[in-house]
C-alpha positions in Angstrom: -24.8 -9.6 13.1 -22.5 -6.9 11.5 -20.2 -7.2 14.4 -20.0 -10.7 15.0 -16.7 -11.3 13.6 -14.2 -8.0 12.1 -14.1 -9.1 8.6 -17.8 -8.6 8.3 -17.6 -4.6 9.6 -14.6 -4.3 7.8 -15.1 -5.9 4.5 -18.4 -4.2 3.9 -16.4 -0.6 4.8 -13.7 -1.7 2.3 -16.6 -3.1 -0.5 -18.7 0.4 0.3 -15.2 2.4 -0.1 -14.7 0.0 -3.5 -18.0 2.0 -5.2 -17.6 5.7 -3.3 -14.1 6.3 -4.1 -14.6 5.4 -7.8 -18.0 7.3 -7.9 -16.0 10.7 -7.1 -13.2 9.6 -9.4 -15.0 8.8 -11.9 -17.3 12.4 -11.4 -14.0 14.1 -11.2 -13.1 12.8 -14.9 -16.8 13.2 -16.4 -16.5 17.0 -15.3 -13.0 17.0 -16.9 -13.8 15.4 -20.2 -17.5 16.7 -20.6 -16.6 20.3 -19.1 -19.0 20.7 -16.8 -18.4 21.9 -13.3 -17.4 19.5 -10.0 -17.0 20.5 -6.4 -12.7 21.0 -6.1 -11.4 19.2 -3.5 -9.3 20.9 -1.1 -6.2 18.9 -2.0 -5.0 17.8 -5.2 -7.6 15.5 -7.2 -5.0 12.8 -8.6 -3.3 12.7 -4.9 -6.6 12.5 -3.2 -7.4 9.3 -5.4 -4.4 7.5 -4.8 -3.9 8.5 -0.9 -7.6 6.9 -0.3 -6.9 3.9 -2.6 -4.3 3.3 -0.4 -5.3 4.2 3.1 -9.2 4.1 3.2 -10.2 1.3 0.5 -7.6 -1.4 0.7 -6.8 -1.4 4.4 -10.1 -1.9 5.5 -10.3 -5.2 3.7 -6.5 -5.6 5.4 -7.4 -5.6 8.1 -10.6 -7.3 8.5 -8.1 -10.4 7.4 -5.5 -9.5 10.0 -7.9 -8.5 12.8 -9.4 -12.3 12.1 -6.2 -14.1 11.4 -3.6 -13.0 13.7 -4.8 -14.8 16.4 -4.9 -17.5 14.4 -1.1 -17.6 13.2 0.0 -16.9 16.6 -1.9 -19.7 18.6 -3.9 -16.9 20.8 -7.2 -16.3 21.5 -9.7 -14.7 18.5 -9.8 -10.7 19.6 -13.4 -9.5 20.9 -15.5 -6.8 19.7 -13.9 -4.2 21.8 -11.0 -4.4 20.0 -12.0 -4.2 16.5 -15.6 -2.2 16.3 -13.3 1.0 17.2 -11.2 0.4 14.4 -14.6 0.1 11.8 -16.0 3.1 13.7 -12.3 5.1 13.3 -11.1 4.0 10.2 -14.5 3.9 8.0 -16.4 6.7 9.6 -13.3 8.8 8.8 -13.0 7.7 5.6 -16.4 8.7 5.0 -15.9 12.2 6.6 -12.6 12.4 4.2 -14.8 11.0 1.5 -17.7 14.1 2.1 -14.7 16.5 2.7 -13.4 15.8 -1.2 -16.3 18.2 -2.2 -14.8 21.4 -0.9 -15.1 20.6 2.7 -11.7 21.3 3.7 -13.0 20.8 8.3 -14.8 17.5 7.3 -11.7 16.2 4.8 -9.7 17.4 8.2 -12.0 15.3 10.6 -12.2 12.4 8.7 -8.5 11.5 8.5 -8.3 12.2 11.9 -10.7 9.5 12.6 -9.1 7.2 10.2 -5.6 7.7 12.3 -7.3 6.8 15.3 -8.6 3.8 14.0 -5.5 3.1 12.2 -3.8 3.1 15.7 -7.0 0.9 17.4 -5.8 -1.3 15.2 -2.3 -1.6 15.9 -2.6 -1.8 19.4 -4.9 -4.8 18.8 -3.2 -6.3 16.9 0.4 -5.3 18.6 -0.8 -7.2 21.6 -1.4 -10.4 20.2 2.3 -9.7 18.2 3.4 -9.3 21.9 1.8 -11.8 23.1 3.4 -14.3 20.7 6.7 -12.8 21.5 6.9 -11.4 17.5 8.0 -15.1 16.6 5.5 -15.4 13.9 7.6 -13.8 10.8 4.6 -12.9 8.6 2.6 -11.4 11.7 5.7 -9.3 12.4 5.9 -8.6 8.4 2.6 -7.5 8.1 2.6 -5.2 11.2 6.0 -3.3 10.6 4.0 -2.3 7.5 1.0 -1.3 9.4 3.0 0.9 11.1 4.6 2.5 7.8 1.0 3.2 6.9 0.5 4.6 10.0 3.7 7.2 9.1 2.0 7.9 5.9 -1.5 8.9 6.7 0.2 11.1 9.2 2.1 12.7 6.7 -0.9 13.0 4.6 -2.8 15.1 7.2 0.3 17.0 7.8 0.2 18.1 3.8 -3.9 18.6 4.5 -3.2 21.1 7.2 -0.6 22.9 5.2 2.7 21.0 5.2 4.8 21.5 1.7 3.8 19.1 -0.8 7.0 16.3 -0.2 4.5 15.0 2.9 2.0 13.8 0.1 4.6 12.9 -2.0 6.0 10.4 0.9 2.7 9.3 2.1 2.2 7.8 -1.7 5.4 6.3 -2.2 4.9 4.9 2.1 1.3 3.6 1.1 2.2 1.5 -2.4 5.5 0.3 -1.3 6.0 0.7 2.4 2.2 -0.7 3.3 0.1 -2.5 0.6 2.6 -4.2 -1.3 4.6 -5.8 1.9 1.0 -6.9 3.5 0.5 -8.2 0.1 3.3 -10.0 -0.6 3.4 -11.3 3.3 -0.1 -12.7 2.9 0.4 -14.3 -0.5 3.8 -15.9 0.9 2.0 -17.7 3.9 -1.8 -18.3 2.1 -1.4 -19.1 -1.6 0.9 -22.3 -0.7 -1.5 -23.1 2.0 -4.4 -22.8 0.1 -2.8 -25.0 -3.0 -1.3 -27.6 -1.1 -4.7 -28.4 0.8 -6.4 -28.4 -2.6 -3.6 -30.2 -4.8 -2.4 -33.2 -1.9 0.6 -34.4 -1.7 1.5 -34.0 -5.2 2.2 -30.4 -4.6 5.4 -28.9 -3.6 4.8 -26.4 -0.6 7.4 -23.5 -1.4 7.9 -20.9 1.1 11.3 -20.0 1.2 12.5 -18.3 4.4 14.7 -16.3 2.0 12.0 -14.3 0.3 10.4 -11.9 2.7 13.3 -10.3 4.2 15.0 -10.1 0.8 11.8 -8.0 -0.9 11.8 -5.9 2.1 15.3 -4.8 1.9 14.5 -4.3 -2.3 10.9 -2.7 -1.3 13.1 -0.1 1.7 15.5 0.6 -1.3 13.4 1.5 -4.0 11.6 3.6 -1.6 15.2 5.1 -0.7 15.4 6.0 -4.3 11.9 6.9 -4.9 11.7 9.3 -2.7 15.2 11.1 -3.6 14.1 11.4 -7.1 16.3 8.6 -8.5 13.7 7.3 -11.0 15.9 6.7 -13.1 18.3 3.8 -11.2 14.8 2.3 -9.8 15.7 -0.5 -12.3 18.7 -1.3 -9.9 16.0 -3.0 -7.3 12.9 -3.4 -9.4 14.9 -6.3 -12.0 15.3 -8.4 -8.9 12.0 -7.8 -7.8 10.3 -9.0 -11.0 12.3 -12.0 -10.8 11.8 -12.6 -7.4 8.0 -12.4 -7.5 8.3 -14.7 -11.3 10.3 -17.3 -8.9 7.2 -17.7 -6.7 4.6 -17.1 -9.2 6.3 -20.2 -10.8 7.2 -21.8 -7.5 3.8 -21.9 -6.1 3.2 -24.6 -9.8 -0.1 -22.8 -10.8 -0.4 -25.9 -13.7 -1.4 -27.7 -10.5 -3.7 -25.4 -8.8 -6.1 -24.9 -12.0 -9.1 -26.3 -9.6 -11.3 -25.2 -8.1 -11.2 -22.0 -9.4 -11.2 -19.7 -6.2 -7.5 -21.0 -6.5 -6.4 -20.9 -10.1 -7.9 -17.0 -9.1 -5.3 -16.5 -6.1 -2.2 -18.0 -8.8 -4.1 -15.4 -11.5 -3.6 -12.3 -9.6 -0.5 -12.9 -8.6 0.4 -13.1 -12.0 0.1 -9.5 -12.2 2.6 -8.5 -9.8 6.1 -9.5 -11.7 4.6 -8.1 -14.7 3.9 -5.0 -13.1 7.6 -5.0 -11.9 9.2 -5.7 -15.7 7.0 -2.7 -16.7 8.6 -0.5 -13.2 11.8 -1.8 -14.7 11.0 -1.1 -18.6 10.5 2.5 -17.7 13.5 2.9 -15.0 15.6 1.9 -17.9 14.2 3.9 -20.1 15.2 6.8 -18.1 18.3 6.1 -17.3 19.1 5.8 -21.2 17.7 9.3 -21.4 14.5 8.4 -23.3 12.6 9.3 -20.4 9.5 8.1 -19.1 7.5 6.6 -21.4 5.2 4.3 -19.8 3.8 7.1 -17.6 1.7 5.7 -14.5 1.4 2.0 -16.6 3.5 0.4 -13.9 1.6 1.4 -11.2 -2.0 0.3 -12.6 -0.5 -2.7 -13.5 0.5 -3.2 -9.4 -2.7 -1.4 -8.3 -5.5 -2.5 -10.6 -4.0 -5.7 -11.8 -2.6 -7.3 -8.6 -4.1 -5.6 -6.2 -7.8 -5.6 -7.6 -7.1 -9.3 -8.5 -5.8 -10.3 -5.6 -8.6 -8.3 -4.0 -11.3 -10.2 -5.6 -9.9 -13.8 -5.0 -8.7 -13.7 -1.6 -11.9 -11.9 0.0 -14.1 -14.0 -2.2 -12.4 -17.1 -0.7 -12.4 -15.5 3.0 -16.2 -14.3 2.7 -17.3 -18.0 1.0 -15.4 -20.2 3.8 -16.6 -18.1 6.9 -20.1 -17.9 5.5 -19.9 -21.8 5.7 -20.6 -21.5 1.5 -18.1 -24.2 -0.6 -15.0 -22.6 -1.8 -15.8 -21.3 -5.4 -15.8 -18.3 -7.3 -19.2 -18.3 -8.5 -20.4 -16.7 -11.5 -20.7 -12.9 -10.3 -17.1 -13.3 -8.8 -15.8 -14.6 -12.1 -17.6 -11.9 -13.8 -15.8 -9.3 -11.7 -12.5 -10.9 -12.2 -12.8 -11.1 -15.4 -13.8 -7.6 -16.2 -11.3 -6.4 -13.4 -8.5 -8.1 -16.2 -10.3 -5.4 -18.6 -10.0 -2.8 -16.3 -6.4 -3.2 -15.4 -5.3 -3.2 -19.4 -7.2 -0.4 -20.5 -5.5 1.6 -17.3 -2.2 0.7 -18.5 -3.2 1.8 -22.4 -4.4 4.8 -21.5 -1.0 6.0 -20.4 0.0 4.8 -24.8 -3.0 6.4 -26.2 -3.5 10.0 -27.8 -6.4 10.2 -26.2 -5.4 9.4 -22.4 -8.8 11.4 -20.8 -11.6 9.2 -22.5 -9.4 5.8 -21.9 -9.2 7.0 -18.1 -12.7 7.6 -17.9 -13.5 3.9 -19.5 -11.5 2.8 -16.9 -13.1 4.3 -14.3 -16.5 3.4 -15.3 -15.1 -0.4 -15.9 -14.1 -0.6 -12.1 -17.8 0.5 -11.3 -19.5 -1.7 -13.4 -16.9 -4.6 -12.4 -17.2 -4.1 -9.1 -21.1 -3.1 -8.2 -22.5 -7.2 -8.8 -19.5 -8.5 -6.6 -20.0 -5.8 -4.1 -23.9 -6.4 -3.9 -23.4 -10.4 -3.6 -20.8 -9.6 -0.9 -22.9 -6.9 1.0 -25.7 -9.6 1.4 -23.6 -12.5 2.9 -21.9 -10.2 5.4 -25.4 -8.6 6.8 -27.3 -12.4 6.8 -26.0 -15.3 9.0 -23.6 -18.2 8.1 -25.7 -21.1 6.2 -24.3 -23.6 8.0 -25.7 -22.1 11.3 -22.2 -21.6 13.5 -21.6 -18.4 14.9 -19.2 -15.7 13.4 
């Protein structure tokens, strides 16, 4: 039942990864802020957080999607098993190896992203095939693997820093994972599914945008701020990121979210996406603010605002609406994904507070223990659909 379609394996790795990686977060704080003692992790805490945010957690509900839908965009034939249970079995029994090895098991944290690269690359020979196959004429397919394969670089460059490399291979594999890899697949997603998605719902009184302009245009913005990023020229980030925020505001504004306020699985999709040109005023706001020599005051705002905000959001809504329609369920939110939304919105603004407040470690630990408590119904409900049969009786 698990295997009979890849976003079932892979969402309940990604859902499971959701509550682990939190649970050692938040354990890491609690021993922090209480003073008692917690297993040190044989790479730095903070980096070990956002490296399997970034490359355990949130690309195994990537590519549950892409493994399912890229097929589908390219007019081929749905991949089989023996394409995507090695990427489950690489990518998620890695991260769980990783996930032990946090605890001061330097061989297991070793193993485990081993395993994850091998899956990693499972999946991007799957998933290059049917690219291949379709010639690379489907622009989002070819968006969202060229980022793939970024991600690839940088969990490479991760276990290079894990084996001993200097510290500028974790530094890269951070900047590689938020901009190079989960903001392109993203952004690529959103571009081809929320105007989908609200067109089928709104009729003929909505205006499909989907300008061809747009994705080559934030991935020349996206390669340039990771250009600057990762020479240490914070401070004229605001170059790229102002055009950014306004791009993402034209589309946020574009896709007419006035006329996508039902049902609410889709005023959800037009919610979270919300987040992400406010999260790239605030990257702005503090590039400015260093290059006028007041220095960094926001501290890591910007990125909770992209990483809680729009990512969790966008999280919630789009796997919420993937896991209701291939469960043959109607297309709603539901009260327990509400719930998590809603509280996810708490989350994300007591993140970016923290970074204002005096008291920084107890607002980081609320945080923490907000995604946990956000998360655990929505996870539970989810867990149960992917382990039980579709309800309308069709296979997959």
């Amino acid at each position: 039942m698990l295997a009979a379609a890849p976003h079932r394996l892979m969402f309940l790795a990604g859902a499971t990864a959701v509550i682990a990686s939190m649970l050692w977060w938040t354990g890491f704080l609690c021993a922090g802020y209480f003073g008692f003692s917690f297993p040190t992790a044989p790479v730095p805490a903070g980096w070990a957080h956002a490296v399997f945010t970034q490359y355990g957690m949130l690309p195994c509900f990537m590519f549950g999607f892409l493994l399912t839908v890229f097929p589908r965009w390219t007019g081929q034939t749905p991949l089989g098993r023996r394409h995507y249970v090695p990427v489950f079995a690489g990518l998620f029994g890695g991260y769980l190896l990783a996930q032990v090895g946090l605890l001061g098991l330097r061989p297991l944290l070793l193993a485990g992203l081993a395993a994850m690269l091998a899956g990693w690359i499972a999946a991007l020979v799957a998933l290059g095939r049917v690219l291949a196959g379709n010639e690379a004429r489907d622009r989002h397919a070819l968006s969202c693997f060229v980022a793939l394969v970024l991600g690839a670089c940088g969990l490479t460059a991760f276990g290079a820093f894990a084996l001993g490399a200097p510290w500028q291979f974790a530094f890269v594999a951070i900047k590689l994972g938020t901009f190079g890899l989960l903001l392109p697949v993203y952004f690529t997603v959103c571009h081809r599914m929320v105007p989908f998605f609200s067109a089928n719902v709104a009729g003929a009184r909505y205006r499909v945008f989907k300008p061809a302009w747009s994705l080559p245009l934030v991935w020349a913005l996206l390669l340039a701020h990771l250009t600057l990023d990762l020479t240490h020229r914070q401070d004229r980030l605001w170059i790229v990121d102002a055009p950014l925020a306004i791009v993402f505001a034209i589309h946020a504004i574009g896709w007419q979210p006035w006329k996508c306020r039902r049902p609410g699985l889709l005023a959800a999709l037009h919610l979270s996406f919300a987040w992400l040109p406010v999260a790239f005023a605030l990257y702005t706001t503090q590039s400015l603010l260093a290059f006028l020599d007041h220095g960094f005051l926001l501290g890591r705002a910007p990125v909770h605002a992209l990483t809680v905000g729009f990512f969790g959001s966008m999280l919630v809504a789009m796997v919420t609406r993937v896991t209701q329609g291939h469960s043959g369920r109607p297309l709603e939110m539901g009260a327990v994904a509400w719930t998590t939304f809603a509280l996810l919105q708490v989350v994300a603004l007591v993140r970016i507070g923290a970074e204002l407040s005096s008291d920084a470690p107890r607002w980081l630990l609320i945080a923490a223990s907000g995604w946990l408590l956000a998360f655990a119904p929505w996870v539970g409900r989810s867990l149960w659909i992917w382990l039980t049969p579709r309800v309308d009786g069709n296979a997959g």
